[in-house]
C-alpha positions in Angstrom: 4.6 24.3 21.7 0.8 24.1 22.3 -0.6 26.8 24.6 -3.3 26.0 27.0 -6.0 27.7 25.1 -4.7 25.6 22.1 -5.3 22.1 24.2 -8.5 23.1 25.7 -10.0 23.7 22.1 -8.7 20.9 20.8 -10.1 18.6 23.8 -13.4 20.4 23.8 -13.8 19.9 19.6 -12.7 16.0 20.6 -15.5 15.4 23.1 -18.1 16.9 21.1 -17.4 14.7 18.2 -17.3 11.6 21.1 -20.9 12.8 21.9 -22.0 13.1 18.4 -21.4 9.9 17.6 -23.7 8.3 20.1 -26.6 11.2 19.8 -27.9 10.7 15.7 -26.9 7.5 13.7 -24.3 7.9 11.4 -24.5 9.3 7.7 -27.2 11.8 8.6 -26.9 14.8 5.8 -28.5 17.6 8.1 -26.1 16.6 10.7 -23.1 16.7 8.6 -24.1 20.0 7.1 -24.6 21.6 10.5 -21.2 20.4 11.6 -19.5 21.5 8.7 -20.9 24.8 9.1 -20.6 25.8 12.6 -17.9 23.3 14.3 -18.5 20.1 15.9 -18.4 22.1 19.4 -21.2 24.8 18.6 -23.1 21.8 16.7 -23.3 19.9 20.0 -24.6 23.5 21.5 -27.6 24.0 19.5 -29.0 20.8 19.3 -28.5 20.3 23.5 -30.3 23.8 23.9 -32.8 22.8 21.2 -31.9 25.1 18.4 -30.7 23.3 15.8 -32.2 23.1 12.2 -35.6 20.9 12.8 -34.3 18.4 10.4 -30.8 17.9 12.7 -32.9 18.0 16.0 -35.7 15.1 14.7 -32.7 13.1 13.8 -31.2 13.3 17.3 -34.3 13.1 19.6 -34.5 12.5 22.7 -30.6 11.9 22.8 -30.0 15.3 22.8 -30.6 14.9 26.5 -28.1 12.5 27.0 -24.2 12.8 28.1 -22.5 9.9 28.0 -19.0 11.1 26.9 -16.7 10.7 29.8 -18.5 6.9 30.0 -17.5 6.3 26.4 -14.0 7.5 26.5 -13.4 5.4 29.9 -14.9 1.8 27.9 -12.6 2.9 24.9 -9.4 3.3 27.0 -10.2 0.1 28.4 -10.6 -1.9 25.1 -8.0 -0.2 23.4 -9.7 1.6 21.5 -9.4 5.6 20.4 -11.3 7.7 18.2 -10.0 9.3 15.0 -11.4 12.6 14.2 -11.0 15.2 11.1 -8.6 16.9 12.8 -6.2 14.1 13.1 -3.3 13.2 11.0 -4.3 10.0 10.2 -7.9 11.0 9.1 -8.2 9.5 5.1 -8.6 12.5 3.7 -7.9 11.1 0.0 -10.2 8.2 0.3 -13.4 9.8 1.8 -12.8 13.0 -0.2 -15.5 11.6 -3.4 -17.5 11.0 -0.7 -17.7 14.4 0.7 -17.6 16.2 -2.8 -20.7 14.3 -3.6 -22.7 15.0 -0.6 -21.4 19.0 -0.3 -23.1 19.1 -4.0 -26.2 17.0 -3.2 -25.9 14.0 -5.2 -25.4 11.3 -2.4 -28.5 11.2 -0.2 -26.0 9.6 3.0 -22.9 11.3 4.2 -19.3 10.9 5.6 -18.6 10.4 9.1 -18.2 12.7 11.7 -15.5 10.4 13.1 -15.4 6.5 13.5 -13.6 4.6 16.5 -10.9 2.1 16.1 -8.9 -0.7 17.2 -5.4 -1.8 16.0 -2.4 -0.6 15.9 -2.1 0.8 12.6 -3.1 4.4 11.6 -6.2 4.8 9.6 -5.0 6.3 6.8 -2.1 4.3 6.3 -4.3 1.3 6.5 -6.4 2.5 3.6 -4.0 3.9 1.7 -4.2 1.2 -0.8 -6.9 -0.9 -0.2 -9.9 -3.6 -1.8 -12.8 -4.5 -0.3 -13.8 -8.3 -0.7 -17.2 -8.8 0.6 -20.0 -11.4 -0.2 -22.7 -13.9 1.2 -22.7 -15.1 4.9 -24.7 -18.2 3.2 -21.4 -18.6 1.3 -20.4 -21.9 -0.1 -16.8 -23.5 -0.3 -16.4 -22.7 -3.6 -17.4 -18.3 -3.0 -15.2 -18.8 0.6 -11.9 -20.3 -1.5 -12.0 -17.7 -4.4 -12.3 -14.7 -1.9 -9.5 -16.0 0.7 -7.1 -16.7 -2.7 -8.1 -13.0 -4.0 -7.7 -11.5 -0.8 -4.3 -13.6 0.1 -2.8 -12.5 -3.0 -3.9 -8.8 -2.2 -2.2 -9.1 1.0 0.7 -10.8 -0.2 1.6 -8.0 -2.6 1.2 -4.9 0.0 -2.8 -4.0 -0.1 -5.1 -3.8 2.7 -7.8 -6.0 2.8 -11.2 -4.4 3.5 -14.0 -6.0 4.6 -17.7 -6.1 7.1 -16.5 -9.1 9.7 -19.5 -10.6 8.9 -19.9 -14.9 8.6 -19.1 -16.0 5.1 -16.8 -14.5 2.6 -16.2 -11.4 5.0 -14.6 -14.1 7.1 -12.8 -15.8 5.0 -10.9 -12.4 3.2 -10.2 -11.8 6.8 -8.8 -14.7 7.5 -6.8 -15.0 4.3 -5.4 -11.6 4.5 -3.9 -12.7 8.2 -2.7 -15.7 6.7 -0.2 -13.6 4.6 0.4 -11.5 7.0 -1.1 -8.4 5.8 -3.2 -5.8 7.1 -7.3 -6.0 7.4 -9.6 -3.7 8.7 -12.9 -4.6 9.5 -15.7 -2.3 9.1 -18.6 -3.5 12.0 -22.3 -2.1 12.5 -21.9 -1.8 16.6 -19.5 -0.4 19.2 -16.3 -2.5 19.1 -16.6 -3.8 22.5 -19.3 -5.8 21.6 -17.9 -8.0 18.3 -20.7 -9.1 16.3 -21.1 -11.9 15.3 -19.8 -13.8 18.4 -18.4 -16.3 16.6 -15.7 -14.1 15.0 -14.8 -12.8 18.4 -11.3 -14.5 18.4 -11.2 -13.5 14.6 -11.3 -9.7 15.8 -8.7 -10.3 18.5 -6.0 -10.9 15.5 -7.0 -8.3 13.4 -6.9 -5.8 16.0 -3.6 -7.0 17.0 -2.2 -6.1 13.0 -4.7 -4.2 11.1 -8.0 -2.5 12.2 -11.5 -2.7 13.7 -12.9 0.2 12.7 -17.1 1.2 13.5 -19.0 5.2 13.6 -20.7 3.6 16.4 -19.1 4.0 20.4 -18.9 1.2 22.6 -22.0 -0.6 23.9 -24.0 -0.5 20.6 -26.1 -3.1 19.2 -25.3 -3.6 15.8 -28.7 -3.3 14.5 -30.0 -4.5 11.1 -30.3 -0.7 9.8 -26.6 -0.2 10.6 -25.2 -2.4 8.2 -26.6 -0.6 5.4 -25.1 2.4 6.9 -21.6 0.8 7.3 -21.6 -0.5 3.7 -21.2 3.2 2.4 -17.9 3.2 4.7 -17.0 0.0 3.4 -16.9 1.3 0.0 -15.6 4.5 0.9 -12.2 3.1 2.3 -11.5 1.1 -0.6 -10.0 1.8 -4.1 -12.4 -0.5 -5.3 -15.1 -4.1 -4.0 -15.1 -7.5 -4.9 -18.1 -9.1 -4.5 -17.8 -13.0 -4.2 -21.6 -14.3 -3.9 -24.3 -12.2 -3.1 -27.8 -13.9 -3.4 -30.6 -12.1 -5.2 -31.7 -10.1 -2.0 -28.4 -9.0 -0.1 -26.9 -6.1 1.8 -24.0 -6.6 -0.6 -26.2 -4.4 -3.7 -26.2 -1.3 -1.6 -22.4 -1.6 -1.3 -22.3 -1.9 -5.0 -24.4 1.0 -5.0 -22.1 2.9 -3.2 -19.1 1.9 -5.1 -21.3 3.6 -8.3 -21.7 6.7 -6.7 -18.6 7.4 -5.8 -16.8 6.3 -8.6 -14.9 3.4 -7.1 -14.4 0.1 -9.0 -16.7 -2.6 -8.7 -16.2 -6.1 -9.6 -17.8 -9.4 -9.2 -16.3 -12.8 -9.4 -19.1 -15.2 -10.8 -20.3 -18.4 -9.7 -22.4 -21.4 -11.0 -25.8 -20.4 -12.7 -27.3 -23.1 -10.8 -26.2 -21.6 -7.3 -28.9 -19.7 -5.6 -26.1 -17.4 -3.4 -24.3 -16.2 -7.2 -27.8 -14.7 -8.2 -26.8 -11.1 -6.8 -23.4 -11.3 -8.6 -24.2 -12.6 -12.0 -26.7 -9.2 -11.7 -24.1 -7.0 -11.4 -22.2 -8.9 -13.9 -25.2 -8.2 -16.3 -25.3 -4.2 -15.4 -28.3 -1.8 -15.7 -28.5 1.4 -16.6 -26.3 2.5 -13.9 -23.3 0.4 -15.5 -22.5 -3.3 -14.0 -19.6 -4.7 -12.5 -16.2 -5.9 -14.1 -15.9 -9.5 -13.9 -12.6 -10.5 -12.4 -11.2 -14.2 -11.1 -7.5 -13.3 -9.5 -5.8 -10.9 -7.8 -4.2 -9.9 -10.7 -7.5 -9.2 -12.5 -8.4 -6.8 -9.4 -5.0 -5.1 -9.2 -5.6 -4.4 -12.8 -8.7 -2.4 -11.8 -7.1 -0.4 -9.5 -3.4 -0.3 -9.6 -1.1 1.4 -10.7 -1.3 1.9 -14.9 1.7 0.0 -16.3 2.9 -1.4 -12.9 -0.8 -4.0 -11.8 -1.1 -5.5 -15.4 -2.8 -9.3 -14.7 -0.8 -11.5 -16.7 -3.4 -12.9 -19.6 -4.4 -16.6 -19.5 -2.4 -18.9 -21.1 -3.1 -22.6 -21.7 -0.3 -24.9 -20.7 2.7 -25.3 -23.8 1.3 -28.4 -26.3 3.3 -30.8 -27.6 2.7 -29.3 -31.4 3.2 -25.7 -30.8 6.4 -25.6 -32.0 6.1 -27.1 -35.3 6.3 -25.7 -38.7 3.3 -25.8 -41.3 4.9 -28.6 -42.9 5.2 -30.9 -39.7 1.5 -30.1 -38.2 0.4 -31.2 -41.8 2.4 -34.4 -41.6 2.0 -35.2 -38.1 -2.2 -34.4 -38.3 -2.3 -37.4 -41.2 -0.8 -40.0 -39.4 -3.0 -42.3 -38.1 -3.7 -42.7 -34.2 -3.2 -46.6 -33.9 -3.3 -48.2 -37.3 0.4 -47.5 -38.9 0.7 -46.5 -42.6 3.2 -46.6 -44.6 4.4 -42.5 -45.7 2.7 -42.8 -48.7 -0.7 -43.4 -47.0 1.0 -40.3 -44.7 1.7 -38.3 -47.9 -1.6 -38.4 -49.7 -3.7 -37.7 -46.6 -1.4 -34.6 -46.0 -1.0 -33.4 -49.5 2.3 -33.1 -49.5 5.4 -34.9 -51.0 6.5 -38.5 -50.1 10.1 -37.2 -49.7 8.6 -34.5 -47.5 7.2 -36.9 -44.9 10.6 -39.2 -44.9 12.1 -36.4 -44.2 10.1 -35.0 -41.0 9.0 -38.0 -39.7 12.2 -38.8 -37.6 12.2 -35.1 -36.3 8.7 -36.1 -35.2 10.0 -39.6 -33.4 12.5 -37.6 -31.9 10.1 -35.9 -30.2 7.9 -38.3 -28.7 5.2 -37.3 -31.3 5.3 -40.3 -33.6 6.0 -44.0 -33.1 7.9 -46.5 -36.2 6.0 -50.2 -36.2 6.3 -53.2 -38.3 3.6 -52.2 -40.1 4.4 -48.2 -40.6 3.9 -45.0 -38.6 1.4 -44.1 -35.8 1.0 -41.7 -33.1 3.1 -42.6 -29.9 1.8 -43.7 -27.2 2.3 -40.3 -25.2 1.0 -38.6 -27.8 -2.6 -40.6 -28.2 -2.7 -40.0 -24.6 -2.9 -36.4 -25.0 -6.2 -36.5 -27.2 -4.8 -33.4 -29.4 -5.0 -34.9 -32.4 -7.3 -34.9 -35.4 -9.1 -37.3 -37.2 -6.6 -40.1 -38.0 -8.0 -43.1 -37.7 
């Protein structure tokens, strides 16, 4: 049973993170540090009373003077939404935890969050547990919208959560898709969740806060400003086992997400489009790679879940081409049935010397070949059938 002491602490180490994520923007490596260090609770002390490391209290600002934590808790409650902290059970410890081994050693210059708010009735980590980001152009075209919504459908369909930035475009359509099989989606936005940006997807987030998540490090009543998208991305790629990008145009948000994905390890992958289309320009980069290593080029869900499934249990099925009419012929009737003529008939002797082989030989495979449709009997000798001509897999007979 918790004692009052117990609940007190707990509320007090609650609010301050509430206040912290409205006084510096989110990913801030001084901040994180500082928190990390002292508690989120003596964190919120020094920088009010102006002691903080210089670095901390230039990032805060004139925020530091601010208190708006009872006002942000009372516009959550009312939108449904609640704030998951590092000390709750459902913080994704597993998925952030490259993120936070990179920036405790100094190799990632933004870091995790201090806690992020959410929408849905599904708990965080749960919801990420096994997860693929599909992201891409908001210029998309039909052809980058269908690819992600029958990648991220077929994620759905076989148990992963579909990750993605809300945005216009292929964000939208993963969305949509991933409702459509009635999976889970969590959307990552640059703004408080009160305010869904863009409008246009504003009945879009009702549905996937009624079965998945809206998820944002920002509280309620902020603008989604252009720099916070950039600062999202790293979340985006965070949650996720691994991204998809499906069109990204040669200047797009989508490369620092790829970024991310790099740094912390995660797959990254990259459907391609046309060469001729301006919005696949981005994509068919990271298809080319660097020196930092490019992305894996995939077409279908099962190409992704080969990327970061389970080894032995999320193999994609290799491509096959649809069962020909010759494939299951010996050496003796491919030889036969490749000399006989496509419209003028021959008699098997014309058949015989064309295919090298013995007269007797043809008379005795060309009725197996009638039989199957391959080969037709005229008045004037043998020929292709008619099905078979209109295949065009044939060689040179004339």
């Amino acid at each position: 049973m918790t004692s009052a002491p117990q609940a007190a602490a707990r509320t007090a180490v609650r609010r301050a993170r509430v206040w912290l994520t409205r006084a510096a923007e989110p990913g801030q490596a001084a901040m994180y540090a500082l928190v990390r260090l002292v508690g989120p609770v003596e964190a919120v002390h020094l920088i009010r009373s102006r002691q903080a490391p210089p670095t901390v209290q230039s990032a805060v600002g004139t925020r530091s003077e601010d208190d708006r934590v009872d006002q942000d808790i009372s516009v959550a409650r009312r939108f449904g939404i609640r704030l998951v902290t590092p000390e709750d059970a459902q913080w994704p410890v597993r998925m952030l935890h490259p993120m936070v081994m990179a920036t405790e050693r100094g190799l990632l210059d933004i870091a995790p969050p201090l806690a992020v708010w959410v929408r849905g009735p599904v708990p965080l980590d749960e919801a990420v547990e096994r997860s693929v980001a599909v992201i891409g152009s908001r210029a998309s075209t039909a052809y980058g919208e269908h690819v992600a919504a029958e990648i991220a459908f077929g994620l759905a369909d076989r148990g992963w959560t579909v990750v993605s930035g809300g945005a216009l475009g292929i964000d939208g359509a993963a969305h949509r898709a991933a409702l459509a099989a009635e999976g889970v989606t969590v959307a990552v936005l640059a703004g408080g969740l009160d305010r869904p940006y863009p409008a246009a997807h504003g009945a879009l987030f009702e549905r996937i806060a009624g079965s998945g998540l809206l998820l944002s490090e920002w509280p309620p009543g902020c603008a989604p400003y252009r720099r916070r998208f950039l600062i999202r991305n790293r979340l985006i790629a965070a949650l996720s086992a691994g991204t998809v990008v499906v069109e990204a145009s040669a200047r797009s948000g989508t490369a620092s997400t790829a970024r991310r994905c790099r740094e912390l390890g995660r797959s990254l992958m990259a459907v391609p489009g046309p060469v001729t289309s301006a919005v696949s320009v981005g994509t068919h980069e990271l298809l080319r790679g660097g020196d930092d290593g490019g992305a894996r080029l995939v077409t279908s869900t099962g190409q992704v879940l080969e990327e970061v499934g389970r080894l032995g249990e999320d193999m994609a099925q290799p491509p096959r081409a649809p069962p020909g009419s010759r494939d299951g012929l010996d050496a003796l009737a491919r030889a036969v049935l490749d000399s006989v003529p496509v419209r003028r008939a021959v008699a098997p002797e014309r058949i015989a010397r064309a295919a090298g082989v013995a007269v007797l030989d043809v008379l005795r495979v060309l009725p197996s070949l009638e039989l199957q449709d391959l080969v037709e009997l005229t008045e004037g000798g043998w020929r292709l059938s008619q099905a078979e001509r209109r295949t065009g897999d044939h060689g040179a007979g004339g």
